[in-house]
MARVOGU-632654 format. One record per residue (C-alpha): x, y, z; residue in one letter. Coordinates in Angstrom, 3 decimals, decimal comma. Layout:
N
+----------+----------+----------+---+
!        x !        y !        z ! r !
+----------+----------+----------+---+
!        X !        Y !        Z ! A !
...
+----------+----------+----------+---+
***
This chain:
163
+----------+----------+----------+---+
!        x !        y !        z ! r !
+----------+----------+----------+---+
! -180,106 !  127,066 !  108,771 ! X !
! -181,844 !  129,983 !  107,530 ! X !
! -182,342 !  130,889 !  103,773 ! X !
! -182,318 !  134,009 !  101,872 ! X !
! -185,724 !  135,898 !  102,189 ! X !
! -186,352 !  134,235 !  105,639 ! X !
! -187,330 !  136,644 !  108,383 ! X !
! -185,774 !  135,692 !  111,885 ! X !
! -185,511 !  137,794 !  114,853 ! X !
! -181,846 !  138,074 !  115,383 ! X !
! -180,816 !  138,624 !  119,317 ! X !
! -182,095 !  141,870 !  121,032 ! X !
! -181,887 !  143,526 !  117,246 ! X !
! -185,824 !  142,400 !  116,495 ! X !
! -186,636 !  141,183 !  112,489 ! X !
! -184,111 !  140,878 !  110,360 ! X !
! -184,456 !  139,795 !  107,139 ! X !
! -181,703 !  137,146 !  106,025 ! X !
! -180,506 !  138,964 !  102,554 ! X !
! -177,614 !  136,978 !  101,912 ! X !
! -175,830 !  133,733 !  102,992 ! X !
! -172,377 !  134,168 !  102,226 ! X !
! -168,543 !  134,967 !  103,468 ! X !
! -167,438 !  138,426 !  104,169 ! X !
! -165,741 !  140,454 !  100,963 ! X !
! -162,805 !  140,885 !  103,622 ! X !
! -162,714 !  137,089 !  104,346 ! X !
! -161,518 !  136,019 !  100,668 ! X !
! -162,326 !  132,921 !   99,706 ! X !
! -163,343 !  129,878 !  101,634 ! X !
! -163,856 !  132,407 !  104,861 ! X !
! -166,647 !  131,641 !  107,549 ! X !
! -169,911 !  131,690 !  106,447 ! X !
! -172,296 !  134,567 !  107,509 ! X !
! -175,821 !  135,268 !  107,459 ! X !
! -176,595 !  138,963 !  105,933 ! X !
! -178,793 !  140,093 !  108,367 ! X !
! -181,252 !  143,848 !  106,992 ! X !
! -183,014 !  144,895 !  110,243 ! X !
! -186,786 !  145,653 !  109,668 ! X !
! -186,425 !  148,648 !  111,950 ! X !
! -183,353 !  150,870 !  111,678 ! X !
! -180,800 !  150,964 !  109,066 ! X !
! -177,428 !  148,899 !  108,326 ! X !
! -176,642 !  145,326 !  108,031 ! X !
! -175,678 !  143,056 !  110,451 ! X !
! -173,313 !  140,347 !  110,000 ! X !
! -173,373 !  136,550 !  111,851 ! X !
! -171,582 !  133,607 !  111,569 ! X !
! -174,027 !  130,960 !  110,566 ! X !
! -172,704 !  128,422 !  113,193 ! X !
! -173,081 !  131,634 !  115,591 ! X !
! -174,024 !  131,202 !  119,346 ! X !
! -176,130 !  134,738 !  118,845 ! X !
! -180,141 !  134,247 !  119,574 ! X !
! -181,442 !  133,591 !  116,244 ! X !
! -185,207 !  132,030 !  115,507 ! X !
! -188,179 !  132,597 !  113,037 ! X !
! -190,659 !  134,624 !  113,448 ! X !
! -193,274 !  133,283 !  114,777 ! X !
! -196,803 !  132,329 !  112,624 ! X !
! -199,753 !  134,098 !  112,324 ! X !
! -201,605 !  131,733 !  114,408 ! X !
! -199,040 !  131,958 !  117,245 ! X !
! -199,131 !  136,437 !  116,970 ! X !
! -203,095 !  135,940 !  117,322 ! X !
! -202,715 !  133,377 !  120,025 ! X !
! -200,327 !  135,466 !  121,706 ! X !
! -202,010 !  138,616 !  121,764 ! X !
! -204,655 !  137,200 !  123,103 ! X !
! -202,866 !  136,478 !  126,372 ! X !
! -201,614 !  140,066 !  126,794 ! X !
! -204,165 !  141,308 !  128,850 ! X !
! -203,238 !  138,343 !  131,604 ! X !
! -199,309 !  139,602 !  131,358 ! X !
! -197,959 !  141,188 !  134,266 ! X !
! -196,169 !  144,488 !  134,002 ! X !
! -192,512 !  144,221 !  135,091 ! X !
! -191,807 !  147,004 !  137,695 ! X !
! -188,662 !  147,689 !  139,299 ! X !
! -188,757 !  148,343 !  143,150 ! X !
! -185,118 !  149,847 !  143,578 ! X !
! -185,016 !  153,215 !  142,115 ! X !
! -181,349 !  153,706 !  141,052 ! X !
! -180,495 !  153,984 !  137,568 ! X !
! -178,317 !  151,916 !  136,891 ! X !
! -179,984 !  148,874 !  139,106 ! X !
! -183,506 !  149,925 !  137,007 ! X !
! -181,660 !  150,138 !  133,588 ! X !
! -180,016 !  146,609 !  134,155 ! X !
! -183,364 !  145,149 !  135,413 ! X !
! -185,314 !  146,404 !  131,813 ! X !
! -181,971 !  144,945 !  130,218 ! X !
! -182,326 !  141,215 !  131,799 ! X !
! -185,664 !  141,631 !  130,519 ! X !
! -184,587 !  141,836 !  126,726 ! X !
! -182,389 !  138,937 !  126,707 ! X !
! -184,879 !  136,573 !  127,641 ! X !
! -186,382 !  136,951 !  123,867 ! X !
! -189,530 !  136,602 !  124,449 ! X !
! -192,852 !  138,366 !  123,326 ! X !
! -194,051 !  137,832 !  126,700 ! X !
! -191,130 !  139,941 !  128,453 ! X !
! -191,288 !  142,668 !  125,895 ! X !
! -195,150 !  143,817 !  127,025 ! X !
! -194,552 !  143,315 !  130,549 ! X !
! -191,611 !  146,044 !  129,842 ! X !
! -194,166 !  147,964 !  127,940 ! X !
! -196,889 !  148,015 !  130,694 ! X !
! -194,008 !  147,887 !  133,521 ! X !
! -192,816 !  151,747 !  131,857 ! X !
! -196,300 !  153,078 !  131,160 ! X !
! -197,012 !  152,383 !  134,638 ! X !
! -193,843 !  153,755 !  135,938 ! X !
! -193,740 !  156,564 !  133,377 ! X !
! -197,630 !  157,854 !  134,457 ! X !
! -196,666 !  157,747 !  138,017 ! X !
! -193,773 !  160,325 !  137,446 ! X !
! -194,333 !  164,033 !  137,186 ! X !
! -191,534 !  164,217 !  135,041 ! X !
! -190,640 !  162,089 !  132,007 ! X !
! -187,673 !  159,795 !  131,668 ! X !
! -185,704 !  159,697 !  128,110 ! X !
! -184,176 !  156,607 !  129,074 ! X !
! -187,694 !  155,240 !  130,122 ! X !
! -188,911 !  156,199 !  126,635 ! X !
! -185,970 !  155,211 !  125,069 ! X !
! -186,488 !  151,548 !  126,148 ! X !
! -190,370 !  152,072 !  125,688 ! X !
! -189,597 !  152,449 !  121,940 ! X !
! -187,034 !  149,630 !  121,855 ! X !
! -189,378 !  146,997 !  123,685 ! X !
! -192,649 !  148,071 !  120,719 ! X !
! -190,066 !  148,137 !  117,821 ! X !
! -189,322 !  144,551 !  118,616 ! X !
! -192,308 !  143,607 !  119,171 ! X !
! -194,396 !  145,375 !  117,110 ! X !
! -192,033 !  144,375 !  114,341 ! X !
! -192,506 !  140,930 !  114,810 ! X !
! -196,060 !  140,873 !  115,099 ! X !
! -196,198 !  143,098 !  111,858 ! X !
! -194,205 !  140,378 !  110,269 ! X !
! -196,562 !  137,673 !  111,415 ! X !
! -199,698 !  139,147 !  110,819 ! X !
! -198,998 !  140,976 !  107,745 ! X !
! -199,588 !  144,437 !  108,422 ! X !
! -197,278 !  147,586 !  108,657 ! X !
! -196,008 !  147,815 !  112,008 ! X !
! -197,349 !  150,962 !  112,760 ! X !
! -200,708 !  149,530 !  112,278 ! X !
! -200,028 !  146,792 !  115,061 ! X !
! -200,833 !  148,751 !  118,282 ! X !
! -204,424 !  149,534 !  117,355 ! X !
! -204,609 !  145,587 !  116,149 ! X !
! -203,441 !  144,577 !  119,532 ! X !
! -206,626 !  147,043 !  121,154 ! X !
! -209,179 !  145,847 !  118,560 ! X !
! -207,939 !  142,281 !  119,047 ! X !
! -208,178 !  142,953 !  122,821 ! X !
! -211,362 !  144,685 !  122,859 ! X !
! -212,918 !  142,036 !  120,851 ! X !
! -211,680 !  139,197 !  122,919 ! X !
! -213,586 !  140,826 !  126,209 ! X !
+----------+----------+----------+---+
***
């Protein structure tokens, strides 16, 4: 069980901060028990069932985000050989629900490569760009403790350093 204060990434939704355990005002007493879920990117509140079968698992420590980013340059992009929409989109989409740091920047390098090969740009591409570095970046900027839009040039110093 989480607690109150806790920072877990919650499903394909990235950090969440757990801001209250608790039942639902609806609910009335002695309801199911939730977890009051405050996404670190976006806005709203999310609401889960405690005993929920929804991804849910800390973020990880600062020693694992250094770790971690130290094997990015050795991750494979993940590239998509059919070219229909829908086929690409669910590809990217199997990617996500795998959870994993490691899947996130091969969807990152998998669209920059895609993205720079095209004369044209793709919202959706960009779209799910932005998606796979919020997640990320958001948990790294949780584990590290810096602001998350300082994470991308930690990840090139980090990088950079490592070589």
């Amino acid at each position: 069980m989480f607690s109150v204060g806790e920072k877990i990434i919650y499903g394909e939704n990235g950090v969440c901060t757990v801001s209250e355990i608790g039942t639902l005002p609806m609910d009335g007493p002695g309801g199911k028990v939730y977890y009051h879920l405050k996404p670190l990117v976006g806005s709203g509140t999310y609401f889960t069932p405690i005993d929920s079968a929804a991804y849910m698992r800390p973020v990880m420590s600062r020693e694992e985000a250094e770790a971690f980013i130290a094997t990015i340059p050795g991750i494979e992009p993940a590239i998509c050989s059919d070219t229909r929409f829908n086929h690409v989109d669910a590809f990217y989409k199997d990617l996500f629900k795998l959870h994993s740091c490691e899947a996130l920047v091969s969807v990152i390098k998998g669209l920059r490569s895609r993205m720079a090969d095209r004369k044209t740009k793709s919202s959706r591409a960009e779209a799910t760009m932005k998606r796979a570095k919020d997640i990320l970046h958001g948990e790294l900027s949780v584990a590290l403790g810096i602001e998350i839009g300082e994470v991308e040039d930690y990840i090139t110093r980090s990088v950079a350093g490592a070589e």
